[in-house]
N, C-alpha and C positions, 0 to 999 in steps of 0.2 A: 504494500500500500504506500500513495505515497504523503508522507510525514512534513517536509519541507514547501510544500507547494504553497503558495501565496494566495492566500483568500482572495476570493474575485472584488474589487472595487467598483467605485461608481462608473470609473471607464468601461468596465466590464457588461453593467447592467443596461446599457445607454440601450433604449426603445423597446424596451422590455414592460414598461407601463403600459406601452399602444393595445399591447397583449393582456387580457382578461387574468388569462391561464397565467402567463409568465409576469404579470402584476405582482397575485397572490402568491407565487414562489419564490419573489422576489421579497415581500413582507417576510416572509417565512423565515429568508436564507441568509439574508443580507448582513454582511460583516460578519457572518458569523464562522463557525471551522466546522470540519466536517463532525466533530464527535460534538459538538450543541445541536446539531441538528436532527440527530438519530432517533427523537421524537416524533418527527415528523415522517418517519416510515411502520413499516406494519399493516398486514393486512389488508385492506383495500387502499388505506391509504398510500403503499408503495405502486399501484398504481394510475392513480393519479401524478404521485412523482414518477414515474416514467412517462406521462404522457407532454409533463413539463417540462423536463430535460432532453425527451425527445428534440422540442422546438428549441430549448435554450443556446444563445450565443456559445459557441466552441470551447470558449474561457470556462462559463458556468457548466457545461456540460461535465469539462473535462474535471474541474475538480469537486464539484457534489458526486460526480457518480462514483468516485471512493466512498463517500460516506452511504451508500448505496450498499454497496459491496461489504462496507463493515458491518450495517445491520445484518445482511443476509449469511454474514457469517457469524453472527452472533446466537446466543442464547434464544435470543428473542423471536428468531427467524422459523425456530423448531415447531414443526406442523402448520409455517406459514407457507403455502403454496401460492397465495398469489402475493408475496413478494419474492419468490426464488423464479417464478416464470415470469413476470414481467423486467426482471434482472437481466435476462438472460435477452428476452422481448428487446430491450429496450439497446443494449450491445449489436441486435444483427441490425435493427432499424433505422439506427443512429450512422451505422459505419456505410450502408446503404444510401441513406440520403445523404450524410457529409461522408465522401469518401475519406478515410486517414483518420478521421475524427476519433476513431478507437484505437485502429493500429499504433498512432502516436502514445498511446498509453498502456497498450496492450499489455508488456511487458507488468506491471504492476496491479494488472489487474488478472492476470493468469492464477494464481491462487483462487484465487474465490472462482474464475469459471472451473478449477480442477474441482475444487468442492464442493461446487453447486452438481456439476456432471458426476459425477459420485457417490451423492448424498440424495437421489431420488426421493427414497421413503423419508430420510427426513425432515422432509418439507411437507407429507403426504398427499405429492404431488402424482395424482392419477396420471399414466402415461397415455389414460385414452381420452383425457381432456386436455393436458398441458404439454404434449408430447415426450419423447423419450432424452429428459437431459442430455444425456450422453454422446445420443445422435445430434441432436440439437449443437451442443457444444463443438463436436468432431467436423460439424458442416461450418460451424462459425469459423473456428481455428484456419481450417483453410480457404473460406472467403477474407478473412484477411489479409493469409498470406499474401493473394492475389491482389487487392488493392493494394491503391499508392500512397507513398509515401513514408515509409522505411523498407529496408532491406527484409524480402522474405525470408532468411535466412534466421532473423533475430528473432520471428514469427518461429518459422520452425526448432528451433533450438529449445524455445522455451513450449514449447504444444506440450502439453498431457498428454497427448495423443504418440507415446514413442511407437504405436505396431507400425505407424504412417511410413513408408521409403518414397524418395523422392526416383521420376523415374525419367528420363526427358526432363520434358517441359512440366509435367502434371506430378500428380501426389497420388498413387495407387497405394491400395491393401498387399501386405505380400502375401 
């Protein structure tokens, strides 16, 4: 996780009131770090923050969604299913719409997707509702690989995912 990152500022926030959504998450978040914030997830209400960080400026994105990842790996997260899939929701959607926007962080945030992909039941996350973490995780790892923006390389090294070999161009099963 990362420790040193600099709470987003009012540079940060700039037009973020225009937005309803990112108004109230901005009340919420504002000056704050990420372990004050940790109130503010759980249960449905993590998704609602994923729907806000979704849209949030790069800045905000990139440093609330540790505080994100530290709920989901907390105490607190156990038998929360919809904060561990919208975690996970909110990583392939985000890197999707802003390409890099994860990849740049990726690295620090691999713990929590190894744990969230591993940790199924204990979120008692139904696989025929929230899909199969594991799968889920294993298709994210390598969609980022392929976006831009750092070296796939630093992607693969750090993947949970070691059965993956690289083969060519692509990422096969052996």
């Amino acid at each position: 996780m990362i420790s040193d990152a600099k709470i987003p500022d009012e540079s940060d926030w700039v037009g973020c009131d225009a937005d309803p959504d990112l108004g109230y998450l901005r009340e919420l978040f504002f000056g704050k770090s990420n372990a004050e914030v940790q109130e503010y997830f759980g249960d449905r209400c993590s998704i609602q923050r994923m729907e806000q960080l979704l849209s949030a400026p790069r800045a905000i994105f990139q440093y609330y969604v540790h505080a994100f990842a530290a709920f989901v790996m907390s105490e607190h997260a156990a038998g929360d299913a919809h904060s561990a899939s919208p975690f996970l929701k909110l990583l392939e959607a985000r890197e999707e719409r802003d390409p890099g926007s994860v990849k740049a962080i990726y690295q620090s945030l691999v713990e929590c997707v190894e744990f969230v992909a591993s940790h199924q039941a204990h979120f008692a996350a139904h696989a025929a509702i929230h899909g199969d973490f594991k799968e889920r995780a294993k298709r994210f790892t390598r969609f980022v690989a392929r976006s831009s923006s750092t070296p796939s390389s630093l992607i693969q090294a750090s993947s949970p995912f070691k059965r993956e070999v690289r083969r060519g161009n692509g990422v096969h099963e052996p």
